[in-house]
Structures are given as C-alpha cells and as structure tokens.
N, C-alpha and C positions, 0 to 999 in steps of 0.2 A: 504494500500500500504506500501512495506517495503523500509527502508531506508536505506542506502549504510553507515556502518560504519568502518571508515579505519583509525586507529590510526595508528601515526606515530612509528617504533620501539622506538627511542628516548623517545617519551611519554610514550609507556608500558614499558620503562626499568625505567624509572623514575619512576613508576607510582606503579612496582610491590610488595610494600608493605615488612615491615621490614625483614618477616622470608627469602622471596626470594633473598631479597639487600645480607643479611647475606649469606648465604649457596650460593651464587655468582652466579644465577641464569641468565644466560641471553637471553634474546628471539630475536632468529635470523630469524623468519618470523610468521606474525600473517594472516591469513583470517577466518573467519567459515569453511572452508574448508579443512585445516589443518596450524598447528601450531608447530613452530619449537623451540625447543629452548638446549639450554646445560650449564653444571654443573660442577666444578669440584669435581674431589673424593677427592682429600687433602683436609681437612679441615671438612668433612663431612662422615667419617668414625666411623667404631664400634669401641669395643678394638682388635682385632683381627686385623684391619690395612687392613681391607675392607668395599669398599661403604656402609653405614648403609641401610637396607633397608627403615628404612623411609625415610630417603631421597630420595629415588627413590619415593615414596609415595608423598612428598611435591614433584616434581617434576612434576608427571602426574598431580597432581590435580593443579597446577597451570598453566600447558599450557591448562588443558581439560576443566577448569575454562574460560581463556581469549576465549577460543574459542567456547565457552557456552553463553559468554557475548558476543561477537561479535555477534550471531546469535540471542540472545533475543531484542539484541538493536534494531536489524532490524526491529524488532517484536513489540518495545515499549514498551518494558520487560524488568526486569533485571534476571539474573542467579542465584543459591543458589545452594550448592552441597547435596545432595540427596546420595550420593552413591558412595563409594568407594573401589576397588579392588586390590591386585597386585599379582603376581605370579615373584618368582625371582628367573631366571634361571641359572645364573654363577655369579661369584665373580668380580668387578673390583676390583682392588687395586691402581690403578694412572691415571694419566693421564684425558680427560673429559668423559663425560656421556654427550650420544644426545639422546633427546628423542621428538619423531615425534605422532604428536593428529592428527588423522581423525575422524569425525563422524560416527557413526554407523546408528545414528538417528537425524534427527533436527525437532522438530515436534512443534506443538503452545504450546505445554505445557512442552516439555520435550527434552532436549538437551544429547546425551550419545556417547560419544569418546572412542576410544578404542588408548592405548598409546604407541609407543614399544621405550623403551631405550637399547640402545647401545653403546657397547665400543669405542673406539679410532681404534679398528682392525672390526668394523662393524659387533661384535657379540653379538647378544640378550641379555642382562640381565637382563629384565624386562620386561612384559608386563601387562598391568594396564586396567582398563575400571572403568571411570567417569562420573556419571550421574547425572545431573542437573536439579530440577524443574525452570519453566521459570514463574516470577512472575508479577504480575501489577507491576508499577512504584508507589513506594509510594509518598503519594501526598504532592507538592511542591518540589519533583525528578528533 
C-alpha cells in the first residue's frame, strides 16, 4: 500500500540543497503529479547576458527530481537521476524562468517527467525530460 507524501513548500524550499538555494530556485507547488517551480535569469546567465543553459538543466532536474521523490516515497523508494535531456528553444535575458514537471511515466521502478520552462511572457525556452531509477531504501533510511 502507498503512502501519501506531502511536504510542506517551506520544507522543500529549505530542504532544496546548496546548488538550488544558490541559483535562487524556488518551488511554488510540489505533488507526483506535477511540480512547479521558478528561477531567476540574473544571476544565472552565460557571457552573452543570456539564461545559461545549464541552468535550465539544474532547473528541470530539480523539480523532475522532487517529483520523482514524491512518487518513490509513496512507493518506499527513494529516487536517483538516471537520465537527462534539454532542448533550448529561445533566449531569456531577464526577468524569471517557470518551469512546470509532469510525469510521463511513474512506474515501481522508474519515475520520467517531461519539463517545459518558460519566460515571464509565457514562451517556451526549454523543454527537458528527466528520468529517475526508483531504488530500495537503504537500510536504517
């Protein structure tokens, strides 16, 4: 039987680990279900004075992460990332970056999200897909 696991946003925003705290990552809604969250581009740009793409990169894989982990929890699993993609299809230059995980798959062994970020004017510049092996609990977890 699966268990209902629903962190507080408070907690995954405390919780989201250095590289995310850094690059200003915040998560505005967490289920298995989908996963919300945004970034800004200041701060987190090339030389060129546009969104770097890895950071579009750290982006998906951290909300396609939590929401990999939400779903293994249930499972009495934990999540591991297995697989990562992006495709980047315009430039931000200011302003935030939102980027929206649903699942593709949630299966007992394998978690995969497909992610799409977007500007401040609600146009695409990113679309990512993150796949996750779902693992035992190691013991004393």
């Amino acid at each position: 039987m699966t268990q209902s696991f629903a962190p507080s946003l408070d907690e995954l925003n405390g919780n989201r680990g250095p590289l995310a705290e850094t690059m200003g990552i915040e998560v505005l809604e967490a289920t298995s279900d989908r996963v919300v969250a945004r970034m800004p581009v200041e701060g987190n740009t090339q030389p060129y004075g546009i969104l770097h793409g890895g950071a579009s990169v750290v982006l998906a894989e951290t909300i396609g992460s939590i929401g990999s982990a939400l779903h293994a929890h249930a499972l009495g699993k934990i999540a591991v990332g297995l697989d990562i993609n992006a495709t980047h299809h315009r430039a931000a230059r200011s302003g935030w970056v939102t980027a929206v995980a649903v699942p593709v798959t949630l299966g007992g062994s394998v978690a995969c999200y497909e992610v799409t970020i977007s500007d401040d004017e609600g146009r695409r510049t990113c679309t990512s897909r993150i796949t996750c092996i779902l693992r035992d609990l190691p013991p004393g977890a």
